[in-house]
LOLUM-773712 format. One record per residue (C-alpha): chain; x, y, z. Coordinates in pm, whole numbers, plus 32768, in hexadecimal, padded with zeros to 4 digits. Layout:
[atom A [X Y Z]]
...
//
This chain:
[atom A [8000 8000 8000]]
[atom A [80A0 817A 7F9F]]
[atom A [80A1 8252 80B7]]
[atom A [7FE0 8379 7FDA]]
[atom A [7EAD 8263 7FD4]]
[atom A [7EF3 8226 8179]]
[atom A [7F05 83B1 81AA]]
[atom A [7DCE 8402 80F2]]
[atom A [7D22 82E9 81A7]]
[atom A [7D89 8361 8319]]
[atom A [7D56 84C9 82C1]]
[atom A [7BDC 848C 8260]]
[atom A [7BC4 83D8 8391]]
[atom A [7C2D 84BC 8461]]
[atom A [7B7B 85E4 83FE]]
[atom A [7A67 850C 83F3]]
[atom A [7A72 84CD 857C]]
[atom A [7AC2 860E 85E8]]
[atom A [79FB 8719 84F0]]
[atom A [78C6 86DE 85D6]]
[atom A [79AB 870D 86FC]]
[atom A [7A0D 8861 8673]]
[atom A [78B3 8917 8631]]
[atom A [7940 89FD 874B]]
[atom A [7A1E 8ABF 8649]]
[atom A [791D 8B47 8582]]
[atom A [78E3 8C32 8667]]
[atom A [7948 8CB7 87CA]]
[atom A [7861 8C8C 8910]]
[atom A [78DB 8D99 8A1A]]
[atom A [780E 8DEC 8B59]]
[atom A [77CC 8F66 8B9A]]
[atom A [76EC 8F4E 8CC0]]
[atom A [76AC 8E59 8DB2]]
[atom A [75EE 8E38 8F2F]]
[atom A [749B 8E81 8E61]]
[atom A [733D 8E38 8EE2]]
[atom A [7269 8D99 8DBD]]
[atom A [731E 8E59 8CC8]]
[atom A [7217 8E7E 8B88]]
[atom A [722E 8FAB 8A78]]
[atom A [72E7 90BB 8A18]]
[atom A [734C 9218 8962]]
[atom A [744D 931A 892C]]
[atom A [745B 9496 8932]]
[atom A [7504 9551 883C]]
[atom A [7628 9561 8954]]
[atom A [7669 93EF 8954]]
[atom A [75CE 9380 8A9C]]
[atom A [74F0 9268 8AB4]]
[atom A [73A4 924C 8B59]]
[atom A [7343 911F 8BBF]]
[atom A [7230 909E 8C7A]]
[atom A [7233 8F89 8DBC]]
[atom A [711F 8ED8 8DF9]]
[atom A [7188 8E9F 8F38]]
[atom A [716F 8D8B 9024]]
[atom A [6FF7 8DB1 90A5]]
[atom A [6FD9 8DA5 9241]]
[atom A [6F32 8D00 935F]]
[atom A [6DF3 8D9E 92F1]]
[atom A [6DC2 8E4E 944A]]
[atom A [6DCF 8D00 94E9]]
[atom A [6D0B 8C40 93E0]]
[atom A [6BC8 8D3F 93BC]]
[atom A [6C82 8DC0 928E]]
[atom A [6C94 8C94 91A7]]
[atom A [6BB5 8BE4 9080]]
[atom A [6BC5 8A7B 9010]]
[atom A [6CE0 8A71 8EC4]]
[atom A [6C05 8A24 8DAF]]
[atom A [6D36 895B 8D17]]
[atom A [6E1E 88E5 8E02]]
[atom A [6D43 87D1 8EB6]]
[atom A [6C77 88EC 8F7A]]
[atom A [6DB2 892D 9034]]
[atom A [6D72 8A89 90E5]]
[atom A [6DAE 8BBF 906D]]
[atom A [6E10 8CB8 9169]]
[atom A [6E3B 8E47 9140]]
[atom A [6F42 8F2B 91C6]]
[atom A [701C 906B 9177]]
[atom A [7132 8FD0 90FA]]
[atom A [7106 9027 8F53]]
[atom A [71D3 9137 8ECA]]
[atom A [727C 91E7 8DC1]]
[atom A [7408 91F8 8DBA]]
[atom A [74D9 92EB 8CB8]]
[atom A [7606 9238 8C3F]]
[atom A [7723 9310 8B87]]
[atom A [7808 92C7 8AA4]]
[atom A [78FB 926B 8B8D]]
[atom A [7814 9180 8C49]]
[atom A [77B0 9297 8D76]]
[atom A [767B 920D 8DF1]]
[atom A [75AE 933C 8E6B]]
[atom A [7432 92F0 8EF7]]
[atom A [7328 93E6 8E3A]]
[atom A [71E5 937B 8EFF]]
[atom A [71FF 928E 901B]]
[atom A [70EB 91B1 90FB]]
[atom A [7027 9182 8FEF]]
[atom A [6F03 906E 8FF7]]
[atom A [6F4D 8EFB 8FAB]]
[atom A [6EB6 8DC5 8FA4]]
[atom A [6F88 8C45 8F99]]
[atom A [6F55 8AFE 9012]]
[atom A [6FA9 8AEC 91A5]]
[atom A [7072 8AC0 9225]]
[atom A [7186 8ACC 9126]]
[atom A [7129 8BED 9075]]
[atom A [713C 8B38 8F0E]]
[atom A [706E 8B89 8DEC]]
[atom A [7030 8CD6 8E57]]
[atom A [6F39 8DD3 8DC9]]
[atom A [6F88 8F44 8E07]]
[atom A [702A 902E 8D26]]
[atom A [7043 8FA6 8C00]]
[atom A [70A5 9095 8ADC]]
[atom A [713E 91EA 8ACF]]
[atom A [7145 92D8 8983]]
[atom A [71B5 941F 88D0]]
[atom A [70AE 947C 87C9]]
[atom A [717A 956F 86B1]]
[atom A [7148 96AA 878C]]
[atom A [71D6 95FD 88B5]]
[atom A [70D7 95FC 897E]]
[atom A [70BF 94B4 8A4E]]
[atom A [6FCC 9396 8AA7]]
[atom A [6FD6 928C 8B88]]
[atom A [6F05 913E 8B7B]]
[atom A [6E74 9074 8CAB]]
[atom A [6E19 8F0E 8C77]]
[atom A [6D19 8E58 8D73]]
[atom A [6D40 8CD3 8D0E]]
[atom A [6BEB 8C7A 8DDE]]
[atom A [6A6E 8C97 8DF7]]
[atom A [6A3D 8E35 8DA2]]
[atom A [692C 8E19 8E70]]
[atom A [69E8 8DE4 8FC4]]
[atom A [6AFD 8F17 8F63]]
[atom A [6A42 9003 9042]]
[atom A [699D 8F82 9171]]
[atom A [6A36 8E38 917C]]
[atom A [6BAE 8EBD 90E1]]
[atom A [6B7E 900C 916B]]
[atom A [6C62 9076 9059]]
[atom A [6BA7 913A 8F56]]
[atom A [6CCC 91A3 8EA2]]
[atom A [6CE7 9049 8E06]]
[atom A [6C78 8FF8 8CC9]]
[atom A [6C99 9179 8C30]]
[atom A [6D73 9251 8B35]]
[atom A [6DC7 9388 8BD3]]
[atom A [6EBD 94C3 8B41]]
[atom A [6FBA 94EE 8C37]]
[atom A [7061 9682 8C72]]
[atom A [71CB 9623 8CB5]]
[atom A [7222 9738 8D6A]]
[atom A [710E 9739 8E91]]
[atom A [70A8 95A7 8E57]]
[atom A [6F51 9601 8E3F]]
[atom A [6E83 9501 8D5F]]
[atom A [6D49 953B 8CBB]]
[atom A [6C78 9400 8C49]]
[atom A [6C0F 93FD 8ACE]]
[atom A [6B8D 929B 8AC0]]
[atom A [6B18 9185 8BCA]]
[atom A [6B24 903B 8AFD]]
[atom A [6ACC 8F8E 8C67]]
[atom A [6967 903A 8C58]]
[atom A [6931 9027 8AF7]]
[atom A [696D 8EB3 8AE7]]
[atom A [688A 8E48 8C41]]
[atom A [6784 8F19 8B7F]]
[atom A [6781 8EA9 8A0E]]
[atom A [6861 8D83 8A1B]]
[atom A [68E8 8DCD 888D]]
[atom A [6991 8C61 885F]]
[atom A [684A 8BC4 88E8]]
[atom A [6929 8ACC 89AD]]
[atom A [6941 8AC1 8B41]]
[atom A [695C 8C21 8BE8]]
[atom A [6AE5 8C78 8BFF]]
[atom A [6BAB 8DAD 8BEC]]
[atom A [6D08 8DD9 8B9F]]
[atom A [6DA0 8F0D 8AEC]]
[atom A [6EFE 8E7F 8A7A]]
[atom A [6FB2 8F37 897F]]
[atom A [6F7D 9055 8890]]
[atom A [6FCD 9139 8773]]
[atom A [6F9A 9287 8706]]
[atom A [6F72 930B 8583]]
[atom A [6EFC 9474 8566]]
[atom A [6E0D 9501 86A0]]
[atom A [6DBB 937C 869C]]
[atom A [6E00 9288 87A2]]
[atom A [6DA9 912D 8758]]
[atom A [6DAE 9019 8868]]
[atom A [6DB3 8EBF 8889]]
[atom A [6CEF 8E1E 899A]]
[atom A [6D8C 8C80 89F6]]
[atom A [6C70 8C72 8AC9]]
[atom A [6B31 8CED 89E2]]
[atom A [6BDE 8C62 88E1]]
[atom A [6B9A 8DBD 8825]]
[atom A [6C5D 8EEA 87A5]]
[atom A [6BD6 9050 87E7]]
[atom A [6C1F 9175 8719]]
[atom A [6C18 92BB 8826]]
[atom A [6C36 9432 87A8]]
[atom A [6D22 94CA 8891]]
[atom A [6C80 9624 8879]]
[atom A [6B81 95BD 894B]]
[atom A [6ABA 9512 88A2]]
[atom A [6AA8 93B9 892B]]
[atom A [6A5C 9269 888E]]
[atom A [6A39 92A0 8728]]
[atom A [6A25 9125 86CE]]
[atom A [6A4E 8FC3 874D]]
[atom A [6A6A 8E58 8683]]
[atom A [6AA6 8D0D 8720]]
[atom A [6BA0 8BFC 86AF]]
[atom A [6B2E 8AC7 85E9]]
[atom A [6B51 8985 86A0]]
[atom A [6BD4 8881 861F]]
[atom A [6B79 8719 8651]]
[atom A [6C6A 860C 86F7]]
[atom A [6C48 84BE 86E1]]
[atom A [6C2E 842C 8843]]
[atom A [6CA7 82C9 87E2]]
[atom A [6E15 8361 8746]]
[atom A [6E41 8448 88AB]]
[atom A [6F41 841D 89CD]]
[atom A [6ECB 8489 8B3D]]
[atom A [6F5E 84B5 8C72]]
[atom A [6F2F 83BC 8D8C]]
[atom A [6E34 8480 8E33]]
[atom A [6DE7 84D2 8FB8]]
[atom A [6CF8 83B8 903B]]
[atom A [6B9E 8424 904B]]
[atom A [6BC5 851B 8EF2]]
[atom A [6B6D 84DD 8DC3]]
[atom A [6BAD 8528 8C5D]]
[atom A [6A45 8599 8C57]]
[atom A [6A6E 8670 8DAA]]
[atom A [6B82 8725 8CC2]]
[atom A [6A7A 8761 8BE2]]
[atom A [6B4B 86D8 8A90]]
[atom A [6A51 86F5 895F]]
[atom A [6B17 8670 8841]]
[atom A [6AAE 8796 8762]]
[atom A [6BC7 8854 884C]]
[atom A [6BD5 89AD 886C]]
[atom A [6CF5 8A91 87C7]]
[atom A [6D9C 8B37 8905]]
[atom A [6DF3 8C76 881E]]
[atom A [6F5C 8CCE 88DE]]
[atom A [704A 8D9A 87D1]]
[atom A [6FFA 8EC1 86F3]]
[atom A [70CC 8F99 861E]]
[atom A [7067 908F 84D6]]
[atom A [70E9 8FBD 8375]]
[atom A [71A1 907B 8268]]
[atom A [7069 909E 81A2]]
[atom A [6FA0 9160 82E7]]
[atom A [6F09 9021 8348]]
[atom A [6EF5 8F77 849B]]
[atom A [6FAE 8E30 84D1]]
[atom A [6F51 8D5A 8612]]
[atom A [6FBF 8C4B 86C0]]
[atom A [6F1B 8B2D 8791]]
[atom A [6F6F 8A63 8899]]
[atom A [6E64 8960 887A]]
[atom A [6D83 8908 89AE]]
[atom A [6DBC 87C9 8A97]]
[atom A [6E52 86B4 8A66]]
[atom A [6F28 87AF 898C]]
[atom A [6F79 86C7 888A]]
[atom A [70BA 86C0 87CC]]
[atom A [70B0 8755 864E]]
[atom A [6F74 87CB 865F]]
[atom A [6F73 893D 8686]]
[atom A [6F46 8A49 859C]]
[atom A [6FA6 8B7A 8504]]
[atom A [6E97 8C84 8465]]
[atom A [6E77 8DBB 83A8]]
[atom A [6D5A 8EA6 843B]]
[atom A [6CE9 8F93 8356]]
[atom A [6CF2 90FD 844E]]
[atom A [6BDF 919E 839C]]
[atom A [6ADD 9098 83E1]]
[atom A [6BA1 8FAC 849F]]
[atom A [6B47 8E76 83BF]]
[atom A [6C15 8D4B 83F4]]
[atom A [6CC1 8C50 8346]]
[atom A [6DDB 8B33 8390]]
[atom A [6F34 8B65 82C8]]
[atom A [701D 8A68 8354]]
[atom A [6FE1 8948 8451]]
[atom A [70B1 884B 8508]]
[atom A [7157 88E7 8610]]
[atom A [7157 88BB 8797]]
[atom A [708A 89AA 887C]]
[atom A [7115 8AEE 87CB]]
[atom A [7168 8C2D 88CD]]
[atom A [71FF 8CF7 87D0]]
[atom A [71F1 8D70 864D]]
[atom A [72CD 8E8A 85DD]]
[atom A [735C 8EFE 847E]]
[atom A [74BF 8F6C 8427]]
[atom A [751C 9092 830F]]
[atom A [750A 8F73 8201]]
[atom A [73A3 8F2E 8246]]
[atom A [73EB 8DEF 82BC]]
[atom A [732D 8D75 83C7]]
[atom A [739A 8CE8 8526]]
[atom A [72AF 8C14 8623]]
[atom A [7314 8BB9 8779]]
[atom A [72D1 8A7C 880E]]
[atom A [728B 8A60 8996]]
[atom A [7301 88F9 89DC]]
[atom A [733C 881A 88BD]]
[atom A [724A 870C 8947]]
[atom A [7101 8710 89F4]]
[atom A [713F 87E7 8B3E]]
[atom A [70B7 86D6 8C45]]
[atom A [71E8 85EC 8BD6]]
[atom A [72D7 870B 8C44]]
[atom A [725B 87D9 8D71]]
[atom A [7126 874F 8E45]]
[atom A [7015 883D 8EC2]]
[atom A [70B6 8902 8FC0]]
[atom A [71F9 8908 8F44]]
[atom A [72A9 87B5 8F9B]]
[atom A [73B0 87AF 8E41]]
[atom A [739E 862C 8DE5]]
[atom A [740D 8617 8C7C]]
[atom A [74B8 86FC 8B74]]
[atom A [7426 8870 8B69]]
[atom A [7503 88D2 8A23]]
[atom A [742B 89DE 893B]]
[atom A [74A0 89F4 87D3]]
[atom A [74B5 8B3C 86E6]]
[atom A [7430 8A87 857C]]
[atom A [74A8 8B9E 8449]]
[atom A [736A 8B7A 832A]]
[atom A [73E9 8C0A 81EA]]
[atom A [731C 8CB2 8112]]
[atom A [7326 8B92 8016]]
[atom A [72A1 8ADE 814E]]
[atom A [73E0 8A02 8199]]
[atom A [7412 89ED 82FF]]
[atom A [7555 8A06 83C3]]
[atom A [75BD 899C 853C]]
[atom A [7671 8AE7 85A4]]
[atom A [76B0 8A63 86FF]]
[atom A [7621 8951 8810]]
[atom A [7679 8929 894E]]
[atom A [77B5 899C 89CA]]
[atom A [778F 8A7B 8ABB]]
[atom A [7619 8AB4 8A50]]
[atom A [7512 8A3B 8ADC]]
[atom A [7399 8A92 8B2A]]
[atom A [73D8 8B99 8A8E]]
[atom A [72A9 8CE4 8A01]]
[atom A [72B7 8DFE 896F]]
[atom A [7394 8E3F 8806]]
[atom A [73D8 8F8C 8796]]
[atom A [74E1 902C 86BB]]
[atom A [75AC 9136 8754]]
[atom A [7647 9268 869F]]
[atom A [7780 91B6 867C]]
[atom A [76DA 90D1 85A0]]
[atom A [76CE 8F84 869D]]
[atom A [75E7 8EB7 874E]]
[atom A [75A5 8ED8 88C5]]
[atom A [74E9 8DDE 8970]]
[atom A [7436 8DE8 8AED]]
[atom A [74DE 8C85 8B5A]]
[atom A [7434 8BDF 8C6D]]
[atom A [7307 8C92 8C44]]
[atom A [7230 8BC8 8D4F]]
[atom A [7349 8B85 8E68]]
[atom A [7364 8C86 8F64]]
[atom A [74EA 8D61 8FCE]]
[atom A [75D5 8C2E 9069]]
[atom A [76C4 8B08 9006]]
[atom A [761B 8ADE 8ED9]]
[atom A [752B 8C41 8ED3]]
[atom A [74DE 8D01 8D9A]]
[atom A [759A 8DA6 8C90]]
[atom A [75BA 8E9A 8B88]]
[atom A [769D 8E1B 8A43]]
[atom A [773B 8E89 8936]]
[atom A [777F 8D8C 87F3]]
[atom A [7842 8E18 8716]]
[atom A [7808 8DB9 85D5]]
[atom A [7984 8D56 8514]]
[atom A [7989 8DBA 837F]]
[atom A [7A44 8D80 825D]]
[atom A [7BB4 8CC9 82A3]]
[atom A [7B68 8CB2 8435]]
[atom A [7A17 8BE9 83CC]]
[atom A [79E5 8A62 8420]]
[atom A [78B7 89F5 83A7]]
[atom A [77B9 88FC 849A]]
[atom A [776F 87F3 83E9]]
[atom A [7612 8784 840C]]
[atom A [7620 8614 8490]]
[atom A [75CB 85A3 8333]]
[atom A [7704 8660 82D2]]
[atom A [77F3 8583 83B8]]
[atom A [774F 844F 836D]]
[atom A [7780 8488 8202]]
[atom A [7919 84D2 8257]]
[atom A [794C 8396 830C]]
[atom A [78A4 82F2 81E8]]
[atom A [79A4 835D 80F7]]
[atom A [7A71 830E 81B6]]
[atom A [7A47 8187 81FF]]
[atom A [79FC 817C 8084]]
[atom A [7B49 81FC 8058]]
[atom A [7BE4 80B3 815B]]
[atom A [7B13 7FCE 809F]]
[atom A [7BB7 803F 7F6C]]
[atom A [7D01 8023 7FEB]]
[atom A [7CCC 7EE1 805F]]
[atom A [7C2A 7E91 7EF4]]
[atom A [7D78 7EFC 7E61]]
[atom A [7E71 7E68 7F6F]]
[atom A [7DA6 7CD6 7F21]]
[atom A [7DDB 7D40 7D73]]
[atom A [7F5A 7D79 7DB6]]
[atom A [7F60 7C35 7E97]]
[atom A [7EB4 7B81 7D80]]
[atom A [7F86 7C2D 7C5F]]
[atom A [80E3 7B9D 7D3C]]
[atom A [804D 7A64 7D3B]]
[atom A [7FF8 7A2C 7BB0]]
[atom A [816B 7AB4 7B7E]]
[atom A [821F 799A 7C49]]
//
């Protein structure tokens, strides 16, 4: 055998066993903040500083009075408390609290999951906006909650911290219900185009279009379901005594509407997580038409989506929270018992997709925006509380041209080692020919 053939061989080989290894070099993961509460969405002023929004950690609920039953997380309570905020990062990583003992709501007692602030944004005048989610019955917010704020868009004055409500998506859904579904609130992320705020609610399963003049509601839509096949799900081993029917599955499942962000053309692209048992591949990405907010699917596939967000190219970029159903990762309550790695998936415009980064450093991760200096940032840990292992804010910096390494889908790597065992068998092919050849010539 000629060492060129032998070369060849081992070089395929190799690169075949560690190109998957190496997906970290097509791009950078660096942490910029960290010792977050329920870190969720984000923005930037024209100075540079980010505003970001912590949901919090929730509280004892003044001794229990304060809390609902979680209408997803096995009916695990829900207890209020001051501990929501918002925190002004700058460019060197200065964290610098804007408004503080804000209202928050997460599973007791370990503070997971958290509803509370849950978006922050500059409109094109820079005036700012801050978003409350509620994650429970809208109906027990005020007497049972005793936290009104919940559940409402309001226009916040930085420099007194006053707020001023232009929406309450918490009252709106207890009284009209848009989705038609069971009665849940939970403002989660939004967007702004013009004097136009539009919001997606994971709870109603809706998006809301608000005029931030005053105006209020201008227009609401719920998210198609989409039916699941009972007989092809996985479940969790469930608490004795509960049901999958006490968890209320229907198998035309509800969209959980999570990630918004305007599309080069001036439409709306969302993201869904995909309600319980949060099955893998199945969630989808839409384009929302802002005028009249008509809906329709564009891409599907993915696993419970937390993020969409274009770059300069147009191409688009969808975040994935944990790359398998949640319950195999983190129980209810926050016990971690499996892998909670979250994935950023680049869609081309010819509709090719691309694994940009999984794992590594990220994990359970919400909330994708590009910053001014043309990266992604990414709130990491987005339903574990400040700690060991609390939340984050990251940067991934995206590598171009020469500094590039491409990840290769899996398909990608299978195909490599492929080649190359093709390549041994044909060496070995050649190596039994010469044997054979020696032989005829004696």
């Amino acid at each position: 055998m000629k060492f060129k053939s032998f070369a060849l061989t081992f070089l395929s080989l190799c690169v075949a066993t560690t190109y998957g290894t190496k997906a970290a070099q097509a791009a950078e993961l660096k942490v910029v903040a960290d010792q977050l509460n329920n870190p969720r969405n984000f923005d930037w002023d024209k100075q540079g500083n980010i505003y970001l929004t912590e949901s919090g950690a929730g509280g004892d609920g003044n001794g229990g009075v304060n809390c609902i039953p979680s209408p997803s997380a096995g009916y695990i309570p829900l207890c209020s408390g001051k501990t929501g905020s918002v925190v002004k990062i700058a460019p060197d990583g200065t964290k610098t609290t804007v408004l503080s003992n804000l209202p928050s709501l997460a599973l007791s007692p370990s503070g997971e999951q958290a509803a509370g602030p849950a978006d922050f944004k500059f409109d094109s005048k820079g005036n700012a906006y801050v978003l409350y989610g509620l994650a429970g019955d809208p109906n027990l917010r005020d007497q049972v909650l005793g936290e009104p704020a919940l559940g409402q868009l309001y226009k916040l004055d930085l420099k007194t911290g006053s707020l001023t409500s232009l929406a309450d998506f918490a009252a709106y859904e207890a009284k009209y219900n848009p989705d038609g579904s069971d009665v849940i609130n939970n403002p989660y992320s939004m967007t702004i185009k013009g004097d136009t705020a539009y919001v997606i609610d994971g709870g109603g399963n809706s998006i809301y279009s608000v005029d931030l003049n005053g105006g209020g509601i201008k227009n609401v839509t719920g998210f198609p379901t989409k039916y699941l096949d009972p007989s092809t799900l996985q479940y969790p081993t469930l608490p004795e005594g509960l049901t999958e029917e006490a968890l209320q599955f229907n198998p035309n499942a509800q969209a959980v509407p999570t990630a918004i962000a305007v599309a080069p053309d001036g439409s709306l692209t969302v993201g869904e997580y995909t309600a319980f048992p949060y099955p893998e591949g199945k969630a989808r990405i839409y384009s929302v038409n802002p005028d009249d907010l008509s809906i329709k699917t564009i891409a599907d596939g993915f696993t419970q989506l937390t993020g969409v967000a274009y770059d300069s190219e147009g191409d688009l970029y969808a975040l994935q929270h944990i790359n398998q159903s949640e319950w195999k990762a983190i129980e209810q309550g926050g016990n971690i018992i499996g892998d909670l790695s979250s994935s950023v998936i680049k869609i081309g415009k010819d509709g090719s997709r691309e694994t940009i980064w999984s794992g590594n450093g990220l994990e359970a991760a919400a909330g994708l925006f590009f910053g001014p200096d043309g990266d992604l940032y990414i709130s990491n840990r987005d339903r574990l509380v400040a700690g060991e292992r609390g939340g984050q804010l990251v940067k991934l910096a995206l590598k171009s041209g020469a500094d590039a390494t491409k990840v290769p889908e899996p398909g990608s790597v299978i195909a490599l080692l492929a080649t190359a065992a093709l390549g041994a068998k044909a060496m070995k092919r050649k190596r039994q020919q010469e044997l054979l050849d020696k032989v005829e010539t004696i």
